[in-house]
C-alpha positions in Angstrom: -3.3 -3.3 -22.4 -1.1 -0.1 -23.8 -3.6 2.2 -22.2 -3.5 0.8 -19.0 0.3 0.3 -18.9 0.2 3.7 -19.5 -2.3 4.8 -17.0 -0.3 2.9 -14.5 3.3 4.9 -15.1 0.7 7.7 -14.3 -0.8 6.2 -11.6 2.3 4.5 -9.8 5.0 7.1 -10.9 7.1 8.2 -7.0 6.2 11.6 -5.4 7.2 12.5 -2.3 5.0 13.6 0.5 4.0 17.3 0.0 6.3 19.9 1.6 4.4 23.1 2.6 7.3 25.8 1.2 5.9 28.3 4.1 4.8 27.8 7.4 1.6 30.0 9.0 2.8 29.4 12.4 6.3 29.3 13.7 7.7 25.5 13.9 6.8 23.9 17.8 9.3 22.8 19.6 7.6 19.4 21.2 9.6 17.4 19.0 9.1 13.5 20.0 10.9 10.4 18.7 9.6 8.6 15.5 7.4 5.7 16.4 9.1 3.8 13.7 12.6 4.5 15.5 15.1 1.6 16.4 14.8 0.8 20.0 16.7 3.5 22.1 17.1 6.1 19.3 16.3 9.8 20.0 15.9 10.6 16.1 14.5 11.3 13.7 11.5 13.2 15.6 8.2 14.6 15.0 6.4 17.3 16.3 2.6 17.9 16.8 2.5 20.0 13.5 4.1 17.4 11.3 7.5 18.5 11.1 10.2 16.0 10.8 14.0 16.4 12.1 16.6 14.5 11.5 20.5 14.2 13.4 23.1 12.1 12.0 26.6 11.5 13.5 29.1 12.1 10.0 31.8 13.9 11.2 33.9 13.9 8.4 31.2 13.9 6.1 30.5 17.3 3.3 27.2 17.4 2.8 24.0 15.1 4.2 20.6 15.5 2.7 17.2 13.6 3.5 15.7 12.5 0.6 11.7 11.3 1.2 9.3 9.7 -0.5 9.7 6.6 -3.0 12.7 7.5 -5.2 14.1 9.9 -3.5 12.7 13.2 -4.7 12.4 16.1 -2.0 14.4 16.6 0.5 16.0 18.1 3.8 19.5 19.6 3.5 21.0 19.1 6.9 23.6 21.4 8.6 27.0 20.2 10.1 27.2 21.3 14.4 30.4 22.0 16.3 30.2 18.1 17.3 30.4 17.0 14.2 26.9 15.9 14.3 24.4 16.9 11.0 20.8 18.2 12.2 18.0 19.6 10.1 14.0 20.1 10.2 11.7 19.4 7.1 10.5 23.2 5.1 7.4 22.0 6.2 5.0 19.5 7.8 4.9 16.2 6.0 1.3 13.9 5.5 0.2 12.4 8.7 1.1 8.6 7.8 4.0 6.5 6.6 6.6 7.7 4.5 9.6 6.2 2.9 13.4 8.0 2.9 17.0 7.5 3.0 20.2 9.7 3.5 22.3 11.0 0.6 25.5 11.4 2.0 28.4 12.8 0.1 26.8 11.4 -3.1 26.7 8.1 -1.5 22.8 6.6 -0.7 22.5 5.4 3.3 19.6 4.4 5.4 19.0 6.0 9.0 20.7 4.6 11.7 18.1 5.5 14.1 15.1 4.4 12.2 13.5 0.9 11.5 14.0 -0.3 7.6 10.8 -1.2 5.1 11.0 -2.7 1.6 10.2 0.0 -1.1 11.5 1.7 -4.1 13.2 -2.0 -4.7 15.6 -1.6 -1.7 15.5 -1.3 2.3 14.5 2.0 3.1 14.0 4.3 6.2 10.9 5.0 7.7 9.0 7.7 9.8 5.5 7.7 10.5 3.8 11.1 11.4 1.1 10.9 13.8 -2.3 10.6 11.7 -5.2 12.6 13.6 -7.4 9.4 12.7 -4.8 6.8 13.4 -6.9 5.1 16.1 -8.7 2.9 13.7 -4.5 1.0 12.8 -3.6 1.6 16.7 -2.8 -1.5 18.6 -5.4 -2.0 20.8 -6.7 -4.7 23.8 -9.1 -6.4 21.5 -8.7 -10.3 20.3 -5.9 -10.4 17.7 -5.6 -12.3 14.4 -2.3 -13.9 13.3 0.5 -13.2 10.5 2.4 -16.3 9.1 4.9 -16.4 7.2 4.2 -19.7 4.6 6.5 -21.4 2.0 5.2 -22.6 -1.2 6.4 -24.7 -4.0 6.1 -22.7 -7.6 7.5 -25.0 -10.4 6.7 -22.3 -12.5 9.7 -20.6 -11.4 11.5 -23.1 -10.4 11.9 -21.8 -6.6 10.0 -21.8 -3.2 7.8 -18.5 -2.8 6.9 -16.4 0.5 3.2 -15.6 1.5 2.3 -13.9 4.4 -1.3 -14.8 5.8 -3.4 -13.4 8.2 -5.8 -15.2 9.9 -8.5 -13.7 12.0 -9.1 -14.0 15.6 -10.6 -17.1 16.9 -9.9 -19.2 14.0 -7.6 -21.8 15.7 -10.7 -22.0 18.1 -13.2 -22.7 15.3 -11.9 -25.7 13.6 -15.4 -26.0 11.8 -15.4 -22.9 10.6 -14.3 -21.8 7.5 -13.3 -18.2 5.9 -13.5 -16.4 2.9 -10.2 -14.6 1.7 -8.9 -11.6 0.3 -5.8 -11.5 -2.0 -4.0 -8.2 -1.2 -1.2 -7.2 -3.4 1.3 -4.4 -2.5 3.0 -2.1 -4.8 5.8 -1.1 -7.3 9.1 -1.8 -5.7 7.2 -3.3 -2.4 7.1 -6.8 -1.1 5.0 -9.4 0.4 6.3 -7.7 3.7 4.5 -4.4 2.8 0.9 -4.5 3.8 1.4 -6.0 7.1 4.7 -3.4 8.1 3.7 -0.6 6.2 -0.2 -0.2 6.0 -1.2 -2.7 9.5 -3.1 -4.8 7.5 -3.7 -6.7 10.5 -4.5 -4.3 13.3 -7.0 -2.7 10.9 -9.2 -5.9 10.9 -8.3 -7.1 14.1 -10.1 -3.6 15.3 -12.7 -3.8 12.7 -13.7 -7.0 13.6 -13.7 -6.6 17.2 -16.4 -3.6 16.6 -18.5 -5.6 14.7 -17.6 -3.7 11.4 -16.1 -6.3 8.8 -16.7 -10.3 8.7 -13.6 -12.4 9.8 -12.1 -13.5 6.6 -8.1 -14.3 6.0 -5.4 -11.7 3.9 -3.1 -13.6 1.7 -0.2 -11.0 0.8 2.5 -12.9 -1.8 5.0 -11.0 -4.1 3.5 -10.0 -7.5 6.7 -8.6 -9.4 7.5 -11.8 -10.7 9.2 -10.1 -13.9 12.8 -8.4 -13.8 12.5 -4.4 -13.7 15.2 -2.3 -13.5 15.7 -1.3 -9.8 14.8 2.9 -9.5 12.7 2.3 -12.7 9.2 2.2 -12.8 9.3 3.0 -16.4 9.9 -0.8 -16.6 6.4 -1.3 -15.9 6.0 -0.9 -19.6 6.7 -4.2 -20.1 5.3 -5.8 -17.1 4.5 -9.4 -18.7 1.5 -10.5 -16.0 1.1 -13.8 -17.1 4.0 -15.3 -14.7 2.4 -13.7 -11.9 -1.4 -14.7 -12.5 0.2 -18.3 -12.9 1.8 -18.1 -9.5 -1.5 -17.2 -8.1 -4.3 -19.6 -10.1 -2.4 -22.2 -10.2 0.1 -22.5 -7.1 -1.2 -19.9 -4.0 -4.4 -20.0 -4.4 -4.1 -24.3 -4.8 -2.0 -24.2 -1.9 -3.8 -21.6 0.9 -7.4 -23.8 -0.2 -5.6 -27.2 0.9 -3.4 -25.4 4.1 -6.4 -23.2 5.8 -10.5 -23.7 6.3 -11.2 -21.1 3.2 -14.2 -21.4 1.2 -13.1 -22.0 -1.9 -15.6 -20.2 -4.6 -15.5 -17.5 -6.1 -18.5 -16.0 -3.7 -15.7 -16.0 -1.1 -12.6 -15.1 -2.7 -11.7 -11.1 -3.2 -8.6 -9.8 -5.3 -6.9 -6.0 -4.4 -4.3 -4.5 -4.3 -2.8 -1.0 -4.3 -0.8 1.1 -7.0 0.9 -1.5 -9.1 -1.2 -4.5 -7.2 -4.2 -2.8 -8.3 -3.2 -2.8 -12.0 -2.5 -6.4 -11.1 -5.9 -7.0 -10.0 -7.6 -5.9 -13.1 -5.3 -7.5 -15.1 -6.3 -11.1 -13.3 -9.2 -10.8 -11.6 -11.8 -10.0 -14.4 -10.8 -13.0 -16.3 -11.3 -14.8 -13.5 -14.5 -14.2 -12.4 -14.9 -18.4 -11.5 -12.2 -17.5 -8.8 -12.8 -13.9 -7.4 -16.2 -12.6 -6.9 -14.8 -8.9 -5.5 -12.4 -7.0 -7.2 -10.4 -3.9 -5.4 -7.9 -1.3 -6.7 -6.2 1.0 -4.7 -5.2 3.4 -6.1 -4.3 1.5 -8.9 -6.7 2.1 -11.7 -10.7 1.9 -12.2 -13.5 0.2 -14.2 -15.7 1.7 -16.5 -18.5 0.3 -18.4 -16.5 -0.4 -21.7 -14.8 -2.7 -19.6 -17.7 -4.4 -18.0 -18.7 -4.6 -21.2 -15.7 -6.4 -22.6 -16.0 -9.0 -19.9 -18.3 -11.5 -20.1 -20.4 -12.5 -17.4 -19.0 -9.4 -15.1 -22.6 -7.8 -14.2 -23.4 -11.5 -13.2 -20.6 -12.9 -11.5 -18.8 -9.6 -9.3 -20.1 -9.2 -6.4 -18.5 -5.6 -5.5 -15.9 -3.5 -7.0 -14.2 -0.8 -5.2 -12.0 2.1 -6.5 -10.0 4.6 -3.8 -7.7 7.3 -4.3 -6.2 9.9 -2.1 -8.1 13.2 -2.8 -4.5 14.6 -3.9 -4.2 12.3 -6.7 -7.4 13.2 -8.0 -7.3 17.0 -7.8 -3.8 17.8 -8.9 -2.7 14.5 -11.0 0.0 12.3 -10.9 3.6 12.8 -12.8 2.2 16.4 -14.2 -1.0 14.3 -16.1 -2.6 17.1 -17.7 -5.9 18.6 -16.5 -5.1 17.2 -13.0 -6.2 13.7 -12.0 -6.5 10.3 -13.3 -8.0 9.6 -17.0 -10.6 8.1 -17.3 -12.1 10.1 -14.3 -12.8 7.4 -11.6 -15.5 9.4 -9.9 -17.4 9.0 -13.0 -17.2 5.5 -13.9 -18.3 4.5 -10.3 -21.3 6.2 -10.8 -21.9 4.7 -14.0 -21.4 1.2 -12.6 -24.0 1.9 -10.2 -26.6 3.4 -12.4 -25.8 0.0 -14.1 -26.8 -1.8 -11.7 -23.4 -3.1 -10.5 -22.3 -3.2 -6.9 -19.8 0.0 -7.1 -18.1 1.6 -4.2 -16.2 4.6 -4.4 -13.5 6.0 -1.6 -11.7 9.2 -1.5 -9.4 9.5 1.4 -9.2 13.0 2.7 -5.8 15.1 2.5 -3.6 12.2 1.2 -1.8 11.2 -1.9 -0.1 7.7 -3.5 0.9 7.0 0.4 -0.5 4.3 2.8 -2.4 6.1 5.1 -4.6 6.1 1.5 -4.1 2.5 1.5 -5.0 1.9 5.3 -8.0 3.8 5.1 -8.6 2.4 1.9 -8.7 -1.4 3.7 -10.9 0.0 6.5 -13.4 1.2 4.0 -13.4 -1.5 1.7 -13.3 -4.7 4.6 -16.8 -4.4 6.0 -17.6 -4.1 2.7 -16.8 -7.6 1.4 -18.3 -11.2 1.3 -21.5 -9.4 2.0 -23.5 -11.8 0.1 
């Protein structure tokens, strides 16, 4: 448990999208609005090389910075115009994808005006998407179209009524006799339920996947896992992350309630756990007890399984039907928070393949030119979808 605590301050610890210091070519000007901007609003924009600039109206304001990224670090020092109006382009060109950010200004933290909010880092934060050059597989496209619910469920473990959010795939009000397996998707550190519908289009990517062919139709509960109190800005809380609340929420009160709300098929053969960053550490933590409730098992990058602990579980060569592991290929070659020798211990490339040689149903995803951000996490769905519920 200390070990993987520990691999998860490595594994969920904030960096901020990579900011190329120098530039080969000289900075385009076909700046366009931000998808994620609030109807009507010219900024922040993006240009077809990944630049991001922002404007802000402070006129008596002394200094404005962008900070991006969960927690803040990196940033875009903005300069004060004649019109009192603060403007300023990023060193470099940010990750295609989502990214989180905020306005520090005059010591004071702000969100955007211009741009639409998302729950990370514990708080409502700003965000800008930069165009992905892959991004058709989340676009919003004229195929048939699941829903997203918002549901209400009694938890007399904590005394309170708890949010899910559920997806159901398209044509299930159509099919009344049909029934669906389902996937339990957990976000991450300082995320909510709201996180992989918003931020990672949870619901497009199998609405499209489906619609190809690619992935059976199965239903995506997404609940709130951080059922403990951790210090907001602090991920070093995770330290003491107490899972046993949470994995009572679940077993005994979600999963009870989404079986007796929605046609599921309710065994273990057709229910999946995953999540991503601090859901995956979630996952691992529940799921492989569990094996008479979850058949697949996915982390995000959130962690992965080696034999010592298929080992350690009984019945797991048996009773999983799949596990998948995914990372960005930037956590594994350089590390996260400085770990030394670069990339996450125990080396997850390795311990896929010895699952396999095993004998056990291992998949392995690297996502190409991407760090702990969601187009990992989108691409990571997409690979892991068709994957599931196979048997």
């Amino acid at each position: 448990m200390k070990r993987m605590a520990a691999a998860l301050l490595i594994a969920s610890a904030a960096i901020s999208p990579a900011l190329a210091q120098t530039a080969a070519a000289p900075v385009a000007e076909d700046f366009k609005p931000s998808s994620l901007n609030q109807p009507g609003q010219q900024y922040p924009q993006v240009n077809s090389q990944g630049y991001a600039r922002f404007r802000i109206i402070a006129p008596d304001a002394k200094a404005v910075k962008v900070s991006l990224g969960l927690g803040g670090r990196g940033g875009t020092v903005l300069t004060k115009a004649s019109d009192g109006t603060w403007i300023g382009t990023s060193e470099g060109p940010l990750d295609e994808g989502f990214h989180y950010y905020h306005l520090t200004i005059d010591g004071g933290t702000f969100n955007d005006p211009g741009a639409l909010n998302f729950y990370g880092s514990t708080r409502w934060e700003s965000g800008i998407e930069i165009p992905a050059h892959d991004a058709d597989f989340y676009a919003l496209k004229d195929v048939p179209h699941g829903h997203v619910e918002q549901v209400l469920f009694p938890s007399p473990s904590t005394s309170t009524q708890r949010r899910a959010f559920v997806y159901t795939p398209p044509g299930y009000e159509k099919n009344p006799q049909t029934r669906y397996p389902v996937l339990y998707l957990q976000h991450g550190w300082g995320e909510d339920e709201t996180a992989w519908a918003n931020q990672g289009h949870a619901n497009l990517i199998m609405d499209n996947l489906i619609a190809e062919g690619k992935s059976r139709p199965f239903i995506i509960v997404m609940t709130y896992g951080m059922t403990n109190d951790i210090k907001p800005g602090s991920p070093g809380g995770l330290a003491s992350f107490d899972i046993r609340p949470f994995q009572t929420v679940l077993l005994d009160e979600l999963i009870p309630y989404i079986d007796r709300s929605y046609r599921t098929s309710a065994d273990a053969s057709h229910r999946a756990m995953a999540g991503l960053s601090m859901g995956g550490f979630e996952t691992k933590l529940i799921a492989p007890k569990n094996l008479d409730t979850f058949g697949y098992i996915g982390l995000l990058s959130g962690g992965t399984f080696g034999i010592d602990d298929v080992n350690a579980t009984p019945g797991f060569k048996d009773k999983v039907k799949l596990v998948f592991v995914s990372f960005g290929s930037r956590e594994l070659d350089r590390g996260r928070a400085g770990a030394p020798g670069g990339g996450p211990r125990p080396d997850p490339r390795a311990n896929a393949a010895a699952l396999k040689a095993a004998g056990i149903n291992s998949a392995f995803y690297v996502s190409p030119d991407t760090a702990h951000e969601f187009l990992t996490w989108r691409r990571s769905l997409r690979e892991m979808a068709p994957l599931l519920f196979r048997n």
